[in-house]
C-alpha positions in Angstrom: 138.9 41.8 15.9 137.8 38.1 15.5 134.4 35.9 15.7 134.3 32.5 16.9 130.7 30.5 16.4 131.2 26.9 18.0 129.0 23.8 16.0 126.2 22.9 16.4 124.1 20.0 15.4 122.9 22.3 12.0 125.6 25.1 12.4 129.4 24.9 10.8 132.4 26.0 13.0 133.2 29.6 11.7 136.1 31.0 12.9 136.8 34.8 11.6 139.9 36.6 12.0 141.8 39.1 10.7 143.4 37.6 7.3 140.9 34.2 7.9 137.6 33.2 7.6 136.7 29.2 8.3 133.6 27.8 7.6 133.9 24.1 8.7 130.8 21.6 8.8 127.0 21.6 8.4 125.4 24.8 6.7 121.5 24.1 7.3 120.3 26.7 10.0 116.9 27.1 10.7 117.0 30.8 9.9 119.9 32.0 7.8 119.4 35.4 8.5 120.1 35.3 12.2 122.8 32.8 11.4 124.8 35.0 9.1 123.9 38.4 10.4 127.1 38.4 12.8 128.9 37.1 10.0 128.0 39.5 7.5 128.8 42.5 9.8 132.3 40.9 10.9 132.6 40.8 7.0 131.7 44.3 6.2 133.5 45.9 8.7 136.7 43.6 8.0 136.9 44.8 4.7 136.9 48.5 5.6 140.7 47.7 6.3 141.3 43.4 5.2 144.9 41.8 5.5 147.2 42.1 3.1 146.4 38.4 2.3 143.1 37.0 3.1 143.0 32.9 3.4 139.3 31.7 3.1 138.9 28.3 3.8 135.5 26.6 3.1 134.8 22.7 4.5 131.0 22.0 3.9 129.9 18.5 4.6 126.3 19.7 4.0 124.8 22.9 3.0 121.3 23.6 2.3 120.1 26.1 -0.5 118.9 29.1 1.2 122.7 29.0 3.0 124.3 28.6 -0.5 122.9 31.7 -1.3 123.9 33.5 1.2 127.5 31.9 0.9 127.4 33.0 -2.8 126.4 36.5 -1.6 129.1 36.4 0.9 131.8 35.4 -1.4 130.8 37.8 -4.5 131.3 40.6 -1.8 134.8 39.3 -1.2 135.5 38.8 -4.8 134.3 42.6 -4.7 137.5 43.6 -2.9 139.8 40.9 -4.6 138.8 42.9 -7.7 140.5 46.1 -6.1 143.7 44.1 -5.7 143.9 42.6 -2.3 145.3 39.5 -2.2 142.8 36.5 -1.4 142.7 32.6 -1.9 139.6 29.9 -0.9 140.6 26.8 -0.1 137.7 24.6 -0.9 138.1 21.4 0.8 135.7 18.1 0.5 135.8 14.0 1.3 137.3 11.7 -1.4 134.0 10.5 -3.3 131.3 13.1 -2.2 130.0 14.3 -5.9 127.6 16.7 -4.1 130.2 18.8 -1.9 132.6 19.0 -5.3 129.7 20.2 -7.1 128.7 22.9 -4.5 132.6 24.0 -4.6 132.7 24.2 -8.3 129.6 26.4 -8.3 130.8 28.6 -5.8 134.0 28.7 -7.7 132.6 29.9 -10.8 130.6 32.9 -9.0 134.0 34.7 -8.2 137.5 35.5 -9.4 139.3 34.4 -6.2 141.7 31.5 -6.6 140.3 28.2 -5.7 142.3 25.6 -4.7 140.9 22.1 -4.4 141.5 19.5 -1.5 140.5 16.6 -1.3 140.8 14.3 2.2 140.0 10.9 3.2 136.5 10.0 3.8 136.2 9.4 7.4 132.8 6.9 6.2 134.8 5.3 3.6 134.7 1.8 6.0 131.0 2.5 6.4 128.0 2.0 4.7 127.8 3.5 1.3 125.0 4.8 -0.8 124.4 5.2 -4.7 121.8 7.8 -4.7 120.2 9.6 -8.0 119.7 13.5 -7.6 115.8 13.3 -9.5 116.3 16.8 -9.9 119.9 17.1 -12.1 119.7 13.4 -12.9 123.3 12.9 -11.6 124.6 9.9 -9.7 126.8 9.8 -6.7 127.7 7.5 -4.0 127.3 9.3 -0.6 127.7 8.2 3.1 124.8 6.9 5.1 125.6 9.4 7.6 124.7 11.8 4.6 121.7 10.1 3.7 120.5 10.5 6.6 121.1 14.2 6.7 118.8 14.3 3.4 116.2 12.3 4.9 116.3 14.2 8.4 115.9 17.8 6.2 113.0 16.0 4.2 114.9 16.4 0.6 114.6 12.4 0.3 111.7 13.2 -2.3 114.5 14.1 -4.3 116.3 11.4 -4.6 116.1 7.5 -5.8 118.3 5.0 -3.8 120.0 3.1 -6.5 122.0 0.8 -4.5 123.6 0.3 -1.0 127.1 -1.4 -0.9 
């Protein structure tokens, strides 16, 4: 029993087997429902009889906040089984300098039991134009890519945010 969803251009790659699950890329669907209703039944019904170990390996270069709720839902019902003693781990991984996908992983983190681990890679937009941008709603400061920025702007949260300085 496995699900594969391929990309799209506001879709992550999810790949769902037994003893897996891979969420890999942008988390913004137009309707999360639809989105995660496959994913939520592979889920349920995975959990009637889960691996002995269950690897959970989250990669979100962009998630918007109807999707982190339904990713906190998600993971709090595989903390539920965790709890009951099978054996799980999230591997949370995020580029070298993006604040905003660290701070997404630390929240999710807190919401459940399950080991985190913590990876950090390379930014692939480390060469290219950087951002320092101000969240207006936290008040935190964080230099993004422009490729991010323009994920913000494209999802209209630019309100949101004051461009401090472009390097």
């Amino acid at each position: 029993m496995s699900l594969t969803i391929e990309p799209k251009l506001d879709t992550p790659y999810v790949h769902l087997e037994k003893g897996l699950i891979e969420i890999t890329g942008r988390l913004l669907p137009e309707n999360v429902l639809i989105f995660f209703n496959p994913i939520d039944n592979w889920i349920l019904k995975y959990l009637e009889n889960p691996a002995p170990h269950t690897h959970i390996n989250l990669s979100l270069s962009y998630i918007n906040s109807c999707s982190t709720k339904h990713l906190n839902d998600l993971l709090k019902t595989l903390d539920n089984k965790y709890q009951e003693g099978y054996d799980m781990k999230i591997t949370y991984i995020y580029e070298e300098g993006d604040e905003s996908a660290l701070e997404v992983g630390n929240d999710l983190e807190s919401l459940v039991d399950i080991p985190f681990e913590f990876k950090v890679t390379e930014s692939k937009f480390q060469s290219q134009n950087r951002l320092k941008v101000k969240n207006l709603i936290t008040g935190k400061v964080g230099e993004i890519s422009q490729k991010y920025w323009d994920a913000i702007k494209r999802n209209g949260h630019e309100k949101d945010f004051e461009l401090i300085e472009q390097n």
